[in-house]
MARBA-3410 file (N, C-alpha, C, O; in Angstrom, 1 decimal):
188
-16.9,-28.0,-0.3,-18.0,-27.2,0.1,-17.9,-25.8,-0.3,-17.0,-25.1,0.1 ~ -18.8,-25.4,-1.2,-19.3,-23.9,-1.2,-19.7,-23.0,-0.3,-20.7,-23.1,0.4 ~ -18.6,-21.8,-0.2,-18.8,-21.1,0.8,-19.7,-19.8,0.1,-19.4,-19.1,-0.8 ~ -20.6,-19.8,0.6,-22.2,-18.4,0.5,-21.0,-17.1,0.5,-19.9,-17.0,1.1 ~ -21.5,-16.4,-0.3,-20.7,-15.3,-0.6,-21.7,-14.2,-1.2,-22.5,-14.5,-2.0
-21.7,-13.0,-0.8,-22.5,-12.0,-1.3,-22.3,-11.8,-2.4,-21.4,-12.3,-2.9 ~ -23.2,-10.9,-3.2,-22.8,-10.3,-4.2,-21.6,-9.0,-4.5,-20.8,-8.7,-5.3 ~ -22.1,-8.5,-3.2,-21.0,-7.2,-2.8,-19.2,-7.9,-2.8,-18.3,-7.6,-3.6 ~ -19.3,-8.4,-2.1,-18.2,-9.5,-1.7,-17.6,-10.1,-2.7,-16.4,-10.2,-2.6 ~ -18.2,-10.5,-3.9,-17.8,-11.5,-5.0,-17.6,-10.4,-5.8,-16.7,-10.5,-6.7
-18.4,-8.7,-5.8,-17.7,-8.2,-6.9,-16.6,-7.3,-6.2,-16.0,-6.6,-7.1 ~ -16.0,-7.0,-4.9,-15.0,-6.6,-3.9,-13.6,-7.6,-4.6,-12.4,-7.2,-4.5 ~ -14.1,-8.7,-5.1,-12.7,-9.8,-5.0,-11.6,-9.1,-5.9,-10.7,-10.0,-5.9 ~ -11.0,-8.0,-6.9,-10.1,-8.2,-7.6,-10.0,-6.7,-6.9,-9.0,-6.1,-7.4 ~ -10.5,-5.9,-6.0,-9.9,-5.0,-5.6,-9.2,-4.9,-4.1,-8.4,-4.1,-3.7
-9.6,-5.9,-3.5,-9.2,-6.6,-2.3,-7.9,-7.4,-2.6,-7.2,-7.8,-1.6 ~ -7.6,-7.7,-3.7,-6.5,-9.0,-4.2,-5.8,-8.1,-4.0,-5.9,-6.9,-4.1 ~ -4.5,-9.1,-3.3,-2.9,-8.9,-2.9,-2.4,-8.2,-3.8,-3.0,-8.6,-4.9 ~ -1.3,-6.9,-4.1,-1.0,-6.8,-5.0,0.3,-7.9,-5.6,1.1,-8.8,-5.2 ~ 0.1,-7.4,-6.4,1.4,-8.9,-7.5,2.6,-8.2,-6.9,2.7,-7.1,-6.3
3.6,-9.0,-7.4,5.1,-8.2,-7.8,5.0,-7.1,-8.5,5.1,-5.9,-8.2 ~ 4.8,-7.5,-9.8,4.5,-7.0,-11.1,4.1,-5.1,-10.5,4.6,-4.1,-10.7 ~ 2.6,-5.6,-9.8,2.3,-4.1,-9.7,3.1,-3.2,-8.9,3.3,-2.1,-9.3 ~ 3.8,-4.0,-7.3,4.8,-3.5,-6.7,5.8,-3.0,-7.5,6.2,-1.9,-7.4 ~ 6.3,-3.8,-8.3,7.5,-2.6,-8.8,7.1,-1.8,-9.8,7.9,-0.9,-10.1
5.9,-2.0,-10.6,6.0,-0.7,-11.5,5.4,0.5,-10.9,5.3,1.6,-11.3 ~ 4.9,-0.1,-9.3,4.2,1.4,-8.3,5.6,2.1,-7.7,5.7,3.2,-7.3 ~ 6.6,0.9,-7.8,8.0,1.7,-7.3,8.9,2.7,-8.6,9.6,3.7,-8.3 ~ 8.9,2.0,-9.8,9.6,2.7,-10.5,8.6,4.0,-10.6,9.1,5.1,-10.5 ~ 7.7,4.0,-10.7,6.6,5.4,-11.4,6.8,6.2,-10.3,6.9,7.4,-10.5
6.9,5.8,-8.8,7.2,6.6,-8.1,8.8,7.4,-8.2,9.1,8.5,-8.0 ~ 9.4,6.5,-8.5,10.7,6.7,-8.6,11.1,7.8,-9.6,12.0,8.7,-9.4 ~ 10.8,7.7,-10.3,10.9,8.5,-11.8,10.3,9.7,-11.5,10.8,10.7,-12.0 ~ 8.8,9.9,-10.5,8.2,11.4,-10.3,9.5,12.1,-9.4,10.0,13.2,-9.5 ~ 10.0,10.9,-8.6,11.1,11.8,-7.4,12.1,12.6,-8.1,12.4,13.7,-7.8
12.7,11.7,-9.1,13.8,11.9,-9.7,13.6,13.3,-10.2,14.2,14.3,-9.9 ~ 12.8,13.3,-11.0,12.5,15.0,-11.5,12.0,15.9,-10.6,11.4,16.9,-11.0 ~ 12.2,15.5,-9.5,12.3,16.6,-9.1,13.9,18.0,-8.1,14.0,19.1,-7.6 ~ 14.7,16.5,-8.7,16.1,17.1,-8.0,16.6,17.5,-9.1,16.0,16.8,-10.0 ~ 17.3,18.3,-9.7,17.8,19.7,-10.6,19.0,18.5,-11.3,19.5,17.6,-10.6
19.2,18.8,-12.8,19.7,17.7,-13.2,21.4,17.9,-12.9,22.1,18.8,-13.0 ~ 21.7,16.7,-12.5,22.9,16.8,-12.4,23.4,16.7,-10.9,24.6,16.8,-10.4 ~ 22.5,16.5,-10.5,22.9,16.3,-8.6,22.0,15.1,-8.6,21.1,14.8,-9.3 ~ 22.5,14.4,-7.3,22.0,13.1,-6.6,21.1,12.7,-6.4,20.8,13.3,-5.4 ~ 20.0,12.0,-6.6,18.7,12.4,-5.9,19.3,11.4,-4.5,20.2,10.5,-4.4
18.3,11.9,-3.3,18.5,11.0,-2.2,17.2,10.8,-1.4,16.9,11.5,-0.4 ~ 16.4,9.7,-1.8,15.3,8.9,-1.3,15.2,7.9,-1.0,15.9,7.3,-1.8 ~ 14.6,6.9,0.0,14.2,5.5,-0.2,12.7,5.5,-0.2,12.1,6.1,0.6 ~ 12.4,4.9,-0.9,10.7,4.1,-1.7,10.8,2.9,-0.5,11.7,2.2,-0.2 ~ 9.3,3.1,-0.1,9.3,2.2,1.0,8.0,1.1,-0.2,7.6,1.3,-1.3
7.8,-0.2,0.9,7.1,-1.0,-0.6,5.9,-0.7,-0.3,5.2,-0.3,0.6 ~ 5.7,-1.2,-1.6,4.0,-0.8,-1.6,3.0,-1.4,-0.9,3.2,-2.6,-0.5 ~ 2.0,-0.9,-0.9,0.7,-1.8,0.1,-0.2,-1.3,-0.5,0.0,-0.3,-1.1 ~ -1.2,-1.7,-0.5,-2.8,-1.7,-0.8,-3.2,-1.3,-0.2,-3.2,-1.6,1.0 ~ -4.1,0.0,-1.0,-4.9,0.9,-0.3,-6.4,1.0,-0.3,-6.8,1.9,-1.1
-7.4,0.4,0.3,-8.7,0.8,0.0,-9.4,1.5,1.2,-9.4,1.2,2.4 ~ -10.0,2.9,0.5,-10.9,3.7,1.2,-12.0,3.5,0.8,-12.4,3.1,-0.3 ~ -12.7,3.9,2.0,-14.3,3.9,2.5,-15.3,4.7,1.6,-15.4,5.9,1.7 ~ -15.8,3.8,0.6,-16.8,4.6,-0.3,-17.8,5.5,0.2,-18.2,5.2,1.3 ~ -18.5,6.5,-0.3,-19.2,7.3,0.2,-20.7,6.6,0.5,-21.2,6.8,1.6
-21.3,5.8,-0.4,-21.9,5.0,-0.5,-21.7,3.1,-0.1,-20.9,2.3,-0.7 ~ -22.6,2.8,0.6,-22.0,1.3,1.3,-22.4,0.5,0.2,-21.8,-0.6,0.2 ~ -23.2,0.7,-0.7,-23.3,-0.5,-2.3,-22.4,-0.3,-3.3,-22.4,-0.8,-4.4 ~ -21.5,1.0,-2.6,-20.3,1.4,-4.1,-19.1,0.6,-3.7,-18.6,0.6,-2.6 ~ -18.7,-0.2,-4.9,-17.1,-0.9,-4.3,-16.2,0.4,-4.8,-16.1,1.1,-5.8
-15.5,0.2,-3.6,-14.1,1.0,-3.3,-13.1,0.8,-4.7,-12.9,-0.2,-5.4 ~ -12.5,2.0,-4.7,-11.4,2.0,-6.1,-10.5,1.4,-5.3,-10.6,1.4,-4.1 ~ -9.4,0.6,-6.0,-8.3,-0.3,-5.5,-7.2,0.9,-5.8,-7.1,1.8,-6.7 ~ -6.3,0.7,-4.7,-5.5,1.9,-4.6,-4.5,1.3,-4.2,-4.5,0.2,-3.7 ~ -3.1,2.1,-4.6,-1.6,1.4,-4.0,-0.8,2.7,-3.0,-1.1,3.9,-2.9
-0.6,2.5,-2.8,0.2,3.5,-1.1,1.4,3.4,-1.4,1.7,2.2,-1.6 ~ 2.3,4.2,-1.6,3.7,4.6,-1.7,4.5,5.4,-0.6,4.2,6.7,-0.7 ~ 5.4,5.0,0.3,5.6,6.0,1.1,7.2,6.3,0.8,7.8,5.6,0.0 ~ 7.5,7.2,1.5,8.8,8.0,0.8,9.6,8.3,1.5,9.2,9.4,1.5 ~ 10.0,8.3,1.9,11.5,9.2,3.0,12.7,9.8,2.1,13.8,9.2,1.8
12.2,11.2,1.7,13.2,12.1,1.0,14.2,12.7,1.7,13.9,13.7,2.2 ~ 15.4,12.3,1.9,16.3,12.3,2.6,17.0,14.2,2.1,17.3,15.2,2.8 ~ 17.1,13.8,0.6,17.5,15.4,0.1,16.6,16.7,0.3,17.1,17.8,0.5 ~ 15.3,16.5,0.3,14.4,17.6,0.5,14.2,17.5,2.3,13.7,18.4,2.9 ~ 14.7,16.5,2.8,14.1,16.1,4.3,12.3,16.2,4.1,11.7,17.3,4.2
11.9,15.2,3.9,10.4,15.2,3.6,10.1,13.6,3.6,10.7,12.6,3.2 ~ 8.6,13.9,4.4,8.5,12.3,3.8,7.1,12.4,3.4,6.3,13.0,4.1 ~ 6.7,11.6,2.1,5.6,11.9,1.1,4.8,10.6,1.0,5.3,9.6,1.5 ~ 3.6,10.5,0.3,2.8,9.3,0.5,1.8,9.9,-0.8,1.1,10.9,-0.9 ~ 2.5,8.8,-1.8,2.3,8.6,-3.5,0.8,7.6,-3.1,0.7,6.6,-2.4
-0.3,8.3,-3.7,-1.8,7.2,-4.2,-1.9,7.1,-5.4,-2.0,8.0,-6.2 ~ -1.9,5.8,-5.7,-1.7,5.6,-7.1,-3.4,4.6,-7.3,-4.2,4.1,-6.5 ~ -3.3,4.7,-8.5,-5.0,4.2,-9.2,-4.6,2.6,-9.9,-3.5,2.4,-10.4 ~ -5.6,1.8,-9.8,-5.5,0.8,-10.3,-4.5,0.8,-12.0,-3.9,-0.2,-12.6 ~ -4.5,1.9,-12.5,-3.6,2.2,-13.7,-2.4,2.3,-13.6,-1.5,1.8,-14.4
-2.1,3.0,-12.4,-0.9,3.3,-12.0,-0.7,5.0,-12.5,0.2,5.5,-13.1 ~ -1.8,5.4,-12.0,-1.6,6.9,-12.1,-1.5,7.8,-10.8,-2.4,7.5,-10.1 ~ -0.8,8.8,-10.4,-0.5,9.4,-9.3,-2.1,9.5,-9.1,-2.7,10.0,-10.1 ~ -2.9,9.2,-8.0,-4.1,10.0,-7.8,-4.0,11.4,-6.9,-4.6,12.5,-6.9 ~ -3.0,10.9,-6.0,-2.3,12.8,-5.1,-0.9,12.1,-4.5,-0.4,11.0,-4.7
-0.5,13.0,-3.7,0.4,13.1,-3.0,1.0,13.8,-2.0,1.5,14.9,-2.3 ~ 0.9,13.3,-0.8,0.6,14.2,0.5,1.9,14.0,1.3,2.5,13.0,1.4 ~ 2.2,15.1,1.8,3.4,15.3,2.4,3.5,15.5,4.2,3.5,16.5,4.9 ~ 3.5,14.5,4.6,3.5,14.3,6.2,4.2,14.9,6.7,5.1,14.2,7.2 ~ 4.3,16.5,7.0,5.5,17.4,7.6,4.8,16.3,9.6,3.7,16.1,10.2
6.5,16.2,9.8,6.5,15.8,11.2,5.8,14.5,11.6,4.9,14.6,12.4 ~ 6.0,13.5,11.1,5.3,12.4,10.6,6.2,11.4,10.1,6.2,11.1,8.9 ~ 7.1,10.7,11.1,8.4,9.6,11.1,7.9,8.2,10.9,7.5,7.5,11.8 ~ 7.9,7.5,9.3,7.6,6.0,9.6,8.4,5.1,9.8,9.5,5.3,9.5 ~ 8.1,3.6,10.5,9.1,2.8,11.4,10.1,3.0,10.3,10.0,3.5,9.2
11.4,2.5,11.1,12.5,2.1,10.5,13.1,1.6,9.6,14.2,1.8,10.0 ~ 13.3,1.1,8.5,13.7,0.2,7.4,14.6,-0.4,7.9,15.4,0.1,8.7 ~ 14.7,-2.0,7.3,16.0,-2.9,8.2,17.4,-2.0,7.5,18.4,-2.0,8.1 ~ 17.2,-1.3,6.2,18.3,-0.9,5.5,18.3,0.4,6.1,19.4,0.9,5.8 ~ 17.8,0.9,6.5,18.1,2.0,7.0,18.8,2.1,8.4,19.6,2.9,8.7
18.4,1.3,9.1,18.9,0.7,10.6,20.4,0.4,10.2,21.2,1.0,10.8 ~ 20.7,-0.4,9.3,21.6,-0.8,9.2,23.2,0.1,8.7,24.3,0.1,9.2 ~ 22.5,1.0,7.5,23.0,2.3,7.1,23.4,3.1,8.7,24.6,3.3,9.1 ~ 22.2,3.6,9.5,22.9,4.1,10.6,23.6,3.9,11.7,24.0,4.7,12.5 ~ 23.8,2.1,11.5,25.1,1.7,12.3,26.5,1.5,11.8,27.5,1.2,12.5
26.7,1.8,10.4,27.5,1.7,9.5,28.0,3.7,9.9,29.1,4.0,10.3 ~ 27.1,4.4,9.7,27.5,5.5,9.8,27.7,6.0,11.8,28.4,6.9,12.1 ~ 27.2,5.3,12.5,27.8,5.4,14.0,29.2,4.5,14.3,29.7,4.5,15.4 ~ 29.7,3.6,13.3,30.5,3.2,13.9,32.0,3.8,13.3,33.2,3.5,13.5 ~ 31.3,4.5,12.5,33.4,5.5,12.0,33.5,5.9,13.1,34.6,6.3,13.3
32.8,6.0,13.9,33.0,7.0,15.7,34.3,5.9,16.3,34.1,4.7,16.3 ~ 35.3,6.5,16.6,36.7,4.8,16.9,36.5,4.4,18.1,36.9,3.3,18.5 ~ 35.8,5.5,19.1,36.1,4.6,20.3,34.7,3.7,20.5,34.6,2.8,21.3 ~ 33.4,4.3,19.6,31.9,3.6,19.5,32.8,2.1,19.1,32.8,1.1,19.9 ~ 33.6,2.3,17.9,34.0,1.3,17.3,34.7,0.0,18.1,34.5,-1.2,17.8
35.6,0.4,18.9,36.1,-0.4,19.6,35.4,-1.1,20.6,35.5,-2.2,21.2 ~ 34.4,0.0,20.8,33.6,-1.1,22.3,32.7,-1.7,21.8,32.2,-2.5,22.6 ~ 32.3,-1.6,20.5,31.4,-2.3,19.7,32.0,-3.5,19.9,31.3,-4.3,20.6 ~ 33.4,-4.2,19.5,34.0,-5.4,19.4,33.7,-6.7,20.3,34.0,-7.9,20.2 ~ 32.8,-5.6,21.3,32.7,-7.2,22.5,31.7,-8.0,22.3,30.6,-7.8,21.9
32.2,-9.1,22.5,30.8,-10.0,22.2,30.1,-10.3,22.7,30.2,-10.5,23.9 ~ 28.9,-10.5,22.1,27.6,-10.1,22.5,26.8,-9.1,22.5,25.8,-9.0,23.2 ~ 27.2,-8.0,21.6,26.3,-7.2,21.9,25.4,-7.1,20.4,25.7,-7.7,19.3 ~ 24.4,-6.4,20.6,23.4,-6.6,19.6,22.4,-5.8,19.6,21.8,-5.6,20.6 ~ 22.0,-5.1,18.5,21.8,-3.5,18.1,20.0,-3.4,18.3,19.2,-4.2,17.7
19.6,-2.4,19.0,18.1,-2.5,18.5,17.9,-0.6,18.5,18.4,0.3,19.1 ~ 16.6,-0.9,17.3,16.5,1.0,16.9,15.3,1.4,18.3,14.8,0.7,19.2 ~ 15.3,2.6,17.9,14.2,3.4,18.5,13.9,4.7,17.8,14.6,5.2,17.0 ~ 12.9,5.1,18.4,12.6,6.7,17.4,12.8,7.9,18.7,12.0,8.1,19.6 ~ 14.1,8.4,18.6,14.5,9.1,19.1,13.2,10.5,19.2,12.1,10.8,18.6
13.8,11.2,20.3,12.5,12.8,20.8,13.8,13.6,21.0,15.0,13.4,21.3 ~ 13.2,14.8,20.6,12.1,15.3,19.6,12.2,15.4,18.5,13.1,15.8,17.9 ~ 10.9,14.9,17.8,11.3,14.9,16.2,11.9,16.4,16.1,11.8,17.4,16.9 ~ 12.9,16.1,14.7,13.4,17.4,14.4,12.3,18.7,13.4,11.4,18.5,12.6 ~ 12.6,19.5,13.9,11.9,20.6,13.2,12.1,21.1,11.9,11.4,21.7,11.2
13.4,20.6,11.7,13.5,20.3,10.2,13.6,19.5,9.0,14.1,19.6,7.9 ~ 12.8,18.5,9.6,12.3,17.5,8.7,13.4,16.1,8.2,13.3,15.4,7.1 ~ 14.4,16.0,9.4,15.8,15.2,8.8,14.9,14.3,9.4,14.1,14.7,10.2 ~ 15.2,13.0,9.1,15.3,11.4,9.0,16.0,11.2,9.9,17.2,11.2,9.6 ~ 15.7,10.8,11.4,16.3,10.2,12.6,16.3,9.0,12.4,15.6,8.5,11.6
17.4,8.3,13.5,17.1,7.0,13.5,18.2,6.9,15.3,19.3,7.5,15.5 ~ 17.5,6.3,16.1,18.1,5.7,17.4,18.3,4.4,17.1,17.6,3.6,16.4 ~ 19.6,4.2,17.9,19.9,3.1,17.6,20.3,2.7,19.8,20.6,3.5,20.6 ~ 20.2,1.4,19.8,20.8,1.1,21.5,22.0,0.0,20.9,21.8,-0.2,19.7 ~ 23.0,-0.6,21.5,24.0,-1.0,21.9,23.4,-1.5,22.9,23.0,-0.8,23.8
23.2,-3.3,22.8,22.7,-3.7,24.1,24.0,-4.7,24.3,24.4,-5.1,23.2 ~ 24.7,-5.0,25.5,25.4,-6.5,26.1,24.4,-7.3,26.3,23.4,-6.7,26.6 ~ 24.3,-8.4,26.3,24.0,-9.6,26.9,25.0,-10.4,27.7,26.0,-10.9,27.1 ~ 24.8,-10.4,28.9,26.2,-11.2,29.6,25.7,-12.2,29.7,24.7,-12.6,29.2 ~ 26.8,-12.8,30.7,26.9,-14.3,30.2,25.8,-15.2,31.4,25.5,-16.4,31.4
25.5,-14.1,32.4,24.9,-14.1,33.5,23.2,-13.9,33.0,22.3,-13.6,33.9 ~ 22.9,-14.1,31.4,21.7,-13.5,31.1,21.5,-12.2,30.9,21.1,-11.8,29.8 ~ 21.7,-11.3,32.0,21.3,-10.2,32.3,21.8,-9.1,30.5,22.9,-9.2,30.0 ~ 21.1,-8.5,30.1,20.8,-7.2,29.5,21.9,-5.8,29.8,21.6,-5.4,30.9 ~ 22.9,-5.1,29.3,23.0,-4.2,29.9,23.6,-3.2,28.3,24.2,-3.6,27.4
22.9,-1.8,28.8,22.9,-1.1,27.3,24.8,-0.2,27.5,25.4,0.3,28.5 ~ 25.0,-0.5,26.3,26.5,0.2,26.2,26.6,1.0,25.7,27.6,1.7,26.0 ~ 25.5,1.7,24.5,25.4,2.6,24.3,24.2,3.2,23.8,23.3,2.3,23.7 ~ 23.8,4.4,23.3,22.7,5.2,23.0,23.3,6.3,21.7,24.0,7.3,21.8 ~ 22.8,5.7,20.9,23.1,6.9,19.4,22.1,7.3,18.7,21.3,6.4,18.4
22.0,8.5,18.2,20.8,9.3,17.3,22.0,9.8,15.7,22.8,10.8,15.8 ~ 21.8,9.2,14.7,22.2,9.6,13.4,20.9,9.8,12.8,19.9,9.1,12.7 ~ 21.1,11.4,12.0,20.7,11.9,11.1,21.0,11.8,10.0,21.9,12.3,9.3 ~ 19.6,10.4,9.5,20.2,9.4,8.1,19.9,11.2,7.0,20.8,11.1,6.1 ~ 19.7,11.7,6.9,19.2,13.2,6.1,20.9,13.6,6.1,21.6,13.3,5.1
21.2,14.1,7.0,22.7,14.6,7.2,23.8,13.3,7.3,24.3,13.5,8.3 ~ 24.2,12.4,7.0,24.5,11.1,7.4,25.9,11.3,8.5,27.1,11.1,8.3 ~ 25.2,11.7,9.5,26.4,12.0,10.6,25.3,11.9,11.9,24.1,12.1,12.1 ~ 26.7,11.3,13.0,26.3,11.3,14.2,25.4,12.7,14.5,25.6,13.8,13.9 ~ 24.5,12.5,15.6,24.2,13.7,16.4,24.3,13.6,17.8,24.9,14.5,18.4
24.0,12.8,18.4,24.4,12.0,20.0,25.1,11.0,20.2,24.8,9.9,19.7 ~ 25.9,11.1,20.7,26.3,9.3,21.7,25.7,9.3,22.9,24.9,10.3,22.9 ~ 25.7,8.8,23.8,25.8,8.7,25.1,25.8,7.1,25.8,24.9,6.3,26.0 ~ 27.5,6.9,26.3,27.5,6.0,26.4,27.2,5.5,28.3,26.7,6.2,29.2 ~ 27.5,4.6,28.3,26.9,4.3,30.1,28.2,3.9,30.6,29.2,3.5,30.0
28.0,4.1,31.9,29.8,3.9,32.6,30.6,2.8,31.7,31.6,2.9,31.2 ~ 30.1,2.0,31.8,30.6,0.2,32.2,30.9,0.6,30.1,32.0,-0.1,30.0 ~ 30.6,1.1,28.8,30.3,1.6,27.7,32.0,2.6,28.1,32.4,3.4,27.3
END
């Protein structure tokens, strides 16, 4: 059965389409390559490229189809900045806006990076060992005023009894890659 389809609708269809792989990663390398020049040669750069998504804004006009756009978001760990790359169906920067004070969720690799860097802590380390416990993030307060890359992390137990109980509470500054809080709880 044929489904009735507008005209608006039928000519919306290739700017509405999923992006491919293909476009995903050459919206990551072109991003990638603007970042790079901009750290002084010979030093590190330090970013993660978050993936891309599809971006369509609201035409001025309601019979105008929307330009297909790709969204690039950034967490510049070196500059402490996090930026949001619009790129054009060509793959040309259309701008790029810099969300001073402006934290997006977590990355599983970045969660992960900041329990790697909370657990050189030896005695975090050792009470880590018990079993059962199991890590979940949060976005720690107050964002920082200087633009570093937080990440909260909890230390939860699960006993055997069901019951939930948190062992610990940590804030690493993935920007500085060092602890800034512990705070463990008695029974922790």
């Amino acid at each position: 059965m044929k489904v009735p389809m507008s005209d608006l609708t039928r000519r919306m269809q290739k700017v509405i389409a999923p992006l491919s792989r293909g476009e995903g990663k050459r919206a990551v390398k072109l991003v990638s390559a603007e970042l790079a020049r901009q750290y002084p040669p010979g030093t590190k750069s330090d970013y993660r490229v978050f993936p891309p998504i599809l971006a369509i804004e609201k035409p001025k006009h309601r019979e105008t189809i929307p330009e297909r756009l790709i969204r690039v978001f950034v967490v510049d760990y070196g500059h402490k900045r996090n930026l949001e790359f619009i790129l054009d169906a060509d793959l040309r920067v259309v701008r790029t806006e810099d969300h001073v004070g402006i934290q997006p969720a977590l990355l599983t690799e970045e969660v992960e990076e900041a329990d790697r860097i909370a657990r050189r802590d030896r005695e975090l380390r050792r009470l880590l060992k018990q079993r059962g416990i199991f890590l979940s993030e949060f976005a720690p307060e107050p964002e920082p005023q200087d633009g570093s890359r937080m990440a909260g992390l909890r230390y939860v137990l699960k006993k055997k009894s069901g019951e939930f109980e948190m062992v610990a509470r940590v804030v690493v500054n993935l920007s500085e890659r060092r602890v800034t809080d512990v705070a463990r709880t008695e029974k922790g």
